[in-house]
C-alpha positions as CSV (number, residue, x, y, z in Angstrom):
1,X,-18.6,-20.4,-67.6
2,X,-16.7,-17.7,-69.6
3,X,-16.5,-14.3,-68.1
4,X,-16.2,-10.8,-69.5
5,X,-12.7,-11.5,-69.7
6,X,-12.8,-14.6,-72.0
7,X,-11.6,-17.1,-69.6
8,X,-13.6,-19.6,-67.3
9,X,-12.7,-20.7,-63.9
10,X,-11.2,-23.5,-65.0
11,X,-8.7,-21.9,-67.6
12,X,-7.3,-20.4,-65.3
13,X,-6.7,-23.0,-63.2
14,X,-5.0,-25.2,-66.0
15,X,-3.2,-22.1,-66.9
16,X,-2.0,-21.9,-62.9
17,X,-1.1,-26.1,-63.1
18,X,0.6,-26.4,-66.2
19,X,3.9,-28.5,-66.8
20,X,4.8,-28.6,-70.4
21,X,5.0,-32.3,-69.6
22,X,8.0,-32.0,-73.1
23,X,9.8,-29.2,-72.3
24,X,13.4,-29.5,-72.0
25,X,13.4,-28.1,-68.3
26,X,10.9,-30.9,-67.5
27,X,14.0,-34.0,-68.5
28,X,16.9,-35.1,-67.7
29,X,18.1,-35.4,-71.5
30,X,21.0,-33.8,-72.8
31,X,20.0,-30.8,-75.1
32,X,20.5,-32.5,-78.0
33,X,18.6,-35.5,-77.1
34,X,15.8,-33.6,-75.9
35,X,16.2,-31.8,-79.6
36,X,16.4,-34.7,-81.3
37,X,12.9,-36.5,-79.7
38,X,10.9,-33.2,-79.9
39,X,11.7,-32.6,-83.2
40,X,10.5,-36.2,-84.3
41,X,7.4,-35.9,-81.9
42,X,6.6,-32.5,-83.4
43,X,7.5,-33.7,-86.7
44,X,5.0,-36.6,-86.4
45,X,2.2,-34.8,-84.6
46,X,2.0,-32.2,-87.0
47,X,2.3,-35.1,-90.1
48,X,5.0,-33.6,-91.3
49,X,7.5,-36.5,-92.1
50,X,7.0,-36.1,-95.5
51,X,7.0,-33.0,-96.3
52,X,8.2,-32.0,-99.6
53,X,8.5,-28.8,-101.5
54,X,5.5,-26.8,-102.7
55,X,5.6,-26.7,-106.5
56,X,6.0,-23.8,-108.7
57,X,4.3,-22.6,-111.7
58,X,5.0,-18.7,-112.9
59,X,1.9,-17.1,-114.3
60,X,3.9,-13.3,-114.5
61,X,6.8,-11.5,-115.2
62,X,7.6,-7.7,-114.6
63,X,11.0,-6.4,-114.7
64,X,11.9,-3.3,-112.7
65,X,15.6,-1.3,-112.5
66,X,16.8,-2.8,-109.6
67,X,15.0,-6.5,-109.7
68,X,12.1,-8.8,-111.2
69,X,8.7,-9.5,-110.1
70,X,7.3,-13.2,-110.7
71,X,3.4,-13.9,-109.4
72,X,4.0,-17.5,-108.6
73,X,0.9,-20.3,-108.4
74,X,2.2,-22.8,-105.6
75,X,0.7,-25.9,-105.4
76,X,0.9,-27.9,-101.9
77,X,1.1,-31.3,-101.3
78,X,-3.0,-31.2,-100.1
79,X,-3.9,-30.0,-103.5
80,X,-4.8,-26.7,-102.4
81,X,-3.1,-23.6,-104.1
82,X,-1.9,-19.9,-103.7
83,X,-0.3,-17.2,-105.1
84,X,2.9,-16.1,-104.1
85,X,5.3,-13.2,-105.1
86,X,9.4,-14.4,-105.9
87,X,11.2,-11.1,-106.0
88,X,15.0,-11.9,-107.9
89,X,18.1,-9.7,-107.7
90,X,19.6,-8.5,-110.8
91,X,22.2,-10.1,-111.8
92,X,23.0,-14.3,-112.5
93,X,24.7,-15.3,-109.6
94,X,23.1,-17.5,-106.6
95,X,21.9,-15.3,-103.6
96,X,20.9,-15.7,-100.1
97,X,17.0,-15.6,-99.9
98,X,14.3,-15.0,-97.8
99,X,10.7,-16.6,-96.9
100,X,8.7,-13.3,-96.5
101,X,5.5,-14.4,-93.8
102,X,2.8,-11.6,-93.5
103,X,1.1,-11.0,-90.4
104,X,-2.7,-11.5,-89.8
105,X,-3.8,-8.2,-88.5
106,X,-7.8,-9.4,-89.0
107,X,-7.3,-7.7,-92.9
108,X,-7.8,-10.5,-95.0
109,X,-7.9,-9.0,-98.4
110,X,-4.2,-8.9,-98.8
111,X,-1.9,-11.3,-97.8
112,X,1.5,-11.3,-100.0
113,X,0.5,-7.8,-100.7
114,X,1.3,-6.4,-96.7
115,X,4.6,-6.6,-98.4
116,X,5.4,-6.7,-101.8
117,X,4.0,-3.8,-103.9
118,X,0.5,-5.4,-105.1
119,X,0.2,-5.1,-109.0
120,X,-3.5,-4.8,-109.1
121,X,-5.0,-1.0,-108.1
122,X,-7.9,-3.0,-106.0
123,X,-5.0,-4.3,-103.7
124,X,-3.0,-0.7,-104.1
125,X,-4.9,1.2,-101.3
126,X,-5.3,-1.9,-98.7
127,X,-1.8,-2.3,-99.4
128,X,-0.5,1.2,-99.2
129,X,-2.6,1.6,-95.5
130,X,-1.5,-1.3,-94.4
131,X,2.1,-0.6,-94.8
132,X,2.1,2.9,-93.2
133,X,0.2,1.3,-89.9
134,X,3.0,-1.5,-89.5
135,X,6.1,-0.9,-91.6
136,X,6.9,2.7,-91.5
137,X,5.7,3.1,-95.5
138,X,7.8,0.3,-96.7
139,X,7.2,-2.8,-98.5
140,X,10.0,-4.9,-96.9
141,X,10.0,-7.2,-99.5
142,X,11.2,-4.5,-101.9
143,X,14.0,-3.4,-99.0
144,X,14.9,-7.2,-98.6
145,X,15.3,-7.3,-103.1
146,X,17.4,-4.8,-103.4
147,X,19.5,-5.5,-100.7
148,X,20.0,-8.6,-102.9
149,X,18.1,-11.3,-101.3
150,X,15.5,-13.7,-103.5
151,X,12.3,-13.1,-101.7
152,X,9.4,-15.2,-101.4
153,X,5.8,-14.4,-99.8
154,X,2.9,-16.3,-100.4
155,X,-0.4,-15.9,-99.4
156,X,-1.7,-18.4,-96.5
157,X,-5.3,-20.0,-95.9
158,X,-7.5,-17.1,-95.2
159,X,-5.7,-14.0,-97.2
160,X,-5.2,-12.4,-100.7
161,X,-5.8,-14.8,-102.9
162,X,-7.5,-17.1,-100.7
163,X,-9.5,-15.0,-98.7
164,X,-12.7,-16.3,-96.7
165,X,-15.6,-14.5,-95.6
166,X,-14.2,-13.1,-92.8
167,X,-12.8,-12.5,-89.0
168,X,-16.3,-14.7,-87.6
169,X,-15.3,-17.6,-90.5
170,X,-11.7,-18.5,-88.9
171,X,-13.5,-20.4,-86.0
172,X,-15.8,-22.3,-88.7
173,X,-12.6,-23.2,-91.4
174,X,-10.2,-24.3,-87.4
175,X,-13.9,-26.4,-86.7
176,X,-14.5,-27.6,-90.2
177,X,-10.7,-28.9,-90.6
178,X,-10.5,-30.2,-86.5
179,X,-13.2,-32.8,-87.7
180,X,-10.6,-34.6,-90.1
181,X,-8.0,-34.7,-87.9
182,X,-6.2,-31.5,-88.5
183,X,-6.1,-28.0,-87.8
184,X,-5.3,-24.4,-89.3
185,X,-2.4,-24.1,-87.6
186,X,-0.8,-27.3,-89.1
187,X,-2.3,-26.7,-92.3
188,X,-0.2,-23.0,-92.1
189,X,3.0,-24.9,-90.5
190,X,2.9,-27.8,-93.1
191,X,2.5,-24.8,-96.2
192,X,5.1,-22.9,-94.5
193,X,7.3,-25.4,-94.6
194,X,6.6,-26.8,-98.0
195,X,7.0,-23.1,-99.2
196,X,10.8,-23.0,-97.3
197,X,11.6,-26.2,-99.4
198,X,10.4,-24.8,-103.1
199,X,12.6,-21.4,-102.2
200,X,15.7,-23.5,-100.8
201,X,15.2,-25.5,-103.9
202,X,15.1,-22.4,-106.6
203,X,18.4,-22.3,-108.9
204,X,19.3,-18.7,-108.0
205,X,18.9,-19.4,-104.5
206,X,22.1,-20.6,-102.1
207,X,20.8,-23.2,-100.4
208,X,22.9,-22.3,-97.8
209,X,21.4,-19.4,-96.8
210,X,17.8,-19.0,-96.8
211,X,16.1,-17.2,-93.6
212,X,12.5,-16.8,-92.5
213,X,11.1,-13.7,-91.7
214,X,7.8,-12.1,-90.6
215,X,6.6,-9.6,-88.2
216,X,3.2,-10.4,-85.7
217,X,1.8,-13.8,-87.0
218,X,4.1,-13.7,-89.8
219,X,7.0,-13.4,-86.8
220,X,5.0,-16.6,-85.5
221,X,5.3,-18.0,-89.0
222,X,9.0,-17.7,-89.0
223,X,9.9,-19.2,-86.1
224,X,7.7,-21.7,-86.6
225,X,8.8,-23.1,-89.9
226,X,12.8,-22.8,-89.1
227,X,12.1,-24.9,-85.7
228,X,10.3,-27.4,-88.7
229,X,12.6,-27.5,-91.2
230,X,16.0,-27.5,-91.5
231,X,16.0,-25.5,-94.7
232,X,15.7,-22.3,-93.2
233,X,19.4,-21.3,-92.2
234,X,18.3,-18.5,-89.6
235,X,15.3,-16.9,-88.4
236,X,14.0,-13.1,-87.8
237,X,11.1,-13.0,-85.6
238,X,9.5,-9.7,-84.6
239,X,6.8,-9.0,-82.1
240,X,5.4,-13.0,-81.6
241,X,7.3,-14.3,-78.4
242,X,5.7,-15.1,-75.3
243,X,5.6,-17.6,-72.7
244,X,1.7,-19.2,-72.9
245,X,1.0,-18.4,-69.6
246,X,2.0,-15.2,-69.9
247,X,-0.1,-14.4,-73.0
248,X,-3.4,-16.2,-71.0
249,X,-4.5,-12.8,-69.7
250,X,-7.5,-10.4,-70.0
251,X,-8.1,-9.0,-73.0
252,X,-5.3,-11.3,-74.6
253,X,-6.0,-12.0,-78.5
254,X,-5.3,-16.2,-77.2
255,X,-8.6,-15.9,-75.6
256,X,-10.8,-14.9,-78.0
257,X,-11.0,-17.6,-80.2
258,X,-11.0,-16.7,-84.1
259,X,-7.5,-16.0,-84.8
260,X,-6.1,-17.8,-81.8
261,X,-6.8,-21.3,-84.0
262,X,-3.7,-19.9,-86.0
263,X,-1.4,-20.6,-83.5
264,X,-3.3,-24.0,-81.9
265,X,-1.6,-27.3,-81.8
266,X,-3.8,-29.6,-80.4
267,X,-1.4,-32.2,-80.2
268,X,1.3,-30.3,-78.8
269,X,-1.0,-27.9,-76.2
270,X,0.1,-28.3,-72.6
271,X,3.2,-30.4,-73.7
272,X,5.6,-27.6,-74.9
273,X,5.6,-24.3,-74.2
274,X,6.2,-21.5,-77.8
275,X,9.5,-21.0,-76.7
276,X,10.2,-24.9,-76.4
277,X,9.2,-25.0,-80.3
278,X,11.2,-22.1,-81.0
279,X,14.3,-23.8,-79.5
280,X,14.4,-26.3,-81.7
281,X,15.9,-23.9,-84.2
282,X,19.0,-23.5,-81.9
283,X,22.3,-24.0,-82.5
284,X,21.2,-22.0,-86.2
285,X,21.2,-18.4,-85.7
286,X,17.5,-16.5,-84.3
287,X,16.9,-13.3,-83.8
288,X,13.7,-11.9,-81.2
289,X,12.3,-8.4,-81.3
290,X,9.8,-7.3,-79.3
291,X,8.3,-3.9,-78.1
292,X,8.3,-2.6,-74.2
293,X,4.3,-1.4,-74.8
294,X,3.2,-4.1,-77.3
295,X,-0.7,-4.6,-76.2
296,X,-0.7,-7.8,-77.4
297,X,2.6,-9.1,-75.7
298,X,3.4,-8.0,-72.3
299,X,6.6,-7.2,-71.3
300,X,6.9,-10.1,-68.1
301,X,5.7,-13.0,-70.4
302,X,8.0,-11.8,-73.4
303,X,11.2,-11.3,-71.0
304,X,10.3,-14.8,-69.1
305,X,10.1,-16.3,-73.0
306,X,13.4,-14.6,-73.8
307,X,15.0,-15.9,-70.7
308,X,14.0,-19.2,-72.0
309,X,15.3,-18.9,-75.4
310,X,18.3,-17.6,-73.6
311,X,18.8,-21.0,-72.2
312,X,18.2,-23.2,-75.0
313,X,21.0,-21.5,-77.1
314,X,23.3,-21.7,-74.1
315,X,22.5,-25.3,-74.0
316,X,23.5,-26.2,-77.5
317,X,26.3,-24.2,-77.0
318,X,25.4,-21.3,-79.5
319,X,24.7,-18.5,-77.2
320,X,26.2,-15.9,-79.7
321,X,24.1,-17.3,-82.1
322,X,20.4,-15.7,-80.4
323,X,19.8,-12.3,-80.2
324,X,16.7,-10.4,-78.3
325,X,15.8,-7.1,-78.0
326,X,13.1,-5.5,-76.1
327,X,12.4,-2.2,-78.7
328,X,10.6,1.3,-77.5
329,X,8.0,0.7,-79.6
330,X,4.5,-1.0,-79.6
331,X,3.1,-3.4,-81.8
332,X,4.9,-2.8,-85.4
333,X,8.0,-3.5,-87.2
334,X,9.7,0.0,-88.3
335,X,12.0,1.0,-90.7
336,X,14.7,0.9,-87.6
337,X,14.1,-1.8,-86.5
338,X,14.0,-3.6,-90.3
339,X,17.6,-2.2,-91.2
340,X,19.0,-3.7,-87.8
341,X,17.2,-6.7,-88.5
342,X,18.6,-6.8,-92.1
343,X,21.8,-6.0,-90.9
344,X,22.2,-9.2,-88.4
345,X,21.6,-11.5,-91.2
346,X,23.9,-9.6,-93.6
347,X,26.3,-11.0,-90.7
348,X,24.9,-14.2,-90.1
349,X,25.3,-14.7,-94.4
350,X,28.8,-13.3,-93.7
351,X,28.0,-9.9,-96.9
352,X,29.2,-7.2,-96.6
């Protein structure tokens, strides 16, 4: 039975037995061998061979001083639809870019709009809460413009433009889409991906140089799609890193069902570990914050997860190419911590 604490007697015994049958640690390969077959078993399980890029239809322009705004209709490869934000950089010459992922935070009205300034005043309050609780005031997607990155945020299944009825309605859409064979957290990881593709793809984007971002599940989100797809060049993750095990205790967001179905692979539970996914992003560069009082993240299961990210770089012989950071902060991506993060890919895309 479950207890108060969300778990049954049984979860926690699975959670005390189990292997990660796929993890690297659990072969004999070579990294890059092990790379190689988990990317193609990840790749498969999640139907995700063919992936191609979301397409693009601009419904409207505003200019402002410093950039321009474009609400975006992407279309997916399902048929299903969303609106996005592309924020461009003044200026006609081909930039680095970035694939803006909001977090979930059980507010579902706005999506895109945690951080790019929403143009409708219903949005404009949500919004304007929203970023003071998380990001110090700041829309980061603005900070991320003018520092003279193409941005793109879109809204995912469940927020801003495609908002359901609700925290008690995840659990029916990750039911509803498990009966065909799926699941929400593919359906985020295969639109995630298809929205990295349409951005690498844009004409004022350099191909070369497009990153993920996101902070809380957006920081799941990127991390995510740059261990899927090779598009995205490098990765800044904030405040989602955790071994499993770890993240299995009382009171732990995992348990409750809901918004755990997010982050749910069927096919890949018990096989690989989060930080065996994340390393398939290694040798490209990745960058891990966390906070030393995060409630949602505790401190052993986050260092244990770092450790292991640690040695995944190390063994595809990029170890300069990882950095982690354990932050004196809780669960929230501030203004300090965006600048440093801004400032390591400014070095990573080699601008001054």
């Amino acid at each position: 039975m479950i207890d108060r604490d969300n778990m049954s007697g049984l979860s926690r015994r699975l959670r005390e037995s189990v292997q990660f049958t796929r993890s690297f640690k659990s072969t004999d390969l070579s990294f890059d061998s092990w790379q190689s077959a988990t990317r193609a078993f990840v790749t498969e399980a999640l139907d995700l061979r063919d992936a191609c890029a979301a397409r693009a239809r601009t419904i409207e322009r505003r200019d402002h001083e410093s950039h321009e705004t474009r609400l975006l209709e992407l279309t997916f490869s399902s048929g299903e639809t969303t609106e996005a934000f592309l924020l461009l950089p003044a200026g006609k010459t081909r930039r680095p870019a970035v694939l803006l992922l909001h977090d979930h935070g059980s507010r579902f009205d706005i999506g895109k709009e945690k951080l790019v300034r929403p143009w409708n005043d219903d949005k404009a309050l949500s919004a304007s809460a929203w970023t003071e609780r998380c990001y110090d005031s700041r829309y980061l997607g603005e900070v991320l413009v003018k520092r003279g990155y193409v941005v793109l945020c879109a809204d995912a299944l469940g927020w801003g433009s495609r908002e359901g009825n609700g925290y008690q309605a995840q659990q029916a859409l990750a039911a509803n889409l498990l009966q065909f064979g799926t699941s929400l957290a593919a359906v985020v990881a295969s639109e995630d991906v298809q929205a990295a593709l349409c951005l690498s793809a844009l004409p004022e984007v350099d191909e070369l140089c497009v990153a993920s971002m996101g902070f809380s599940f957006g920081g799941y989100r990127a991390w995510q799609v740059a261990a899927l797809t090779e598009a995205i060049s490098a990765s800044v993750a904030i405040s989602w890193m955790g071994r499993l095990t770890g993240l299995m205790e009382p009171g732990a967001n995992l348990l409750r069902g809901q918004s755990a179905y997010y982050m749910l692979h069927p096919p890949l539970a018990g096989k690989l570990d989060y930080p065996d996914i994340a390393a398939l992003i290694a040798p490209r560069p990745g960058l891990f914050y966390a906070g030393d009082h995060d409630p949602h993240f505790p401190r052993a299961a986050v260092t244990a997860a770092f450790g292991d990210l640690t040695e995944s770089w190390g063994a595809a012989q990029a170890p300069g190419h990882l950095e982690t950071r354990i932050w004196p902060s809780g669960h929230e991506f501030g203004a300090a911590q965006q600048d440093a993060a801004i400032q390591w890919l400014d070095a990573v895309f080699n601008r001054s």
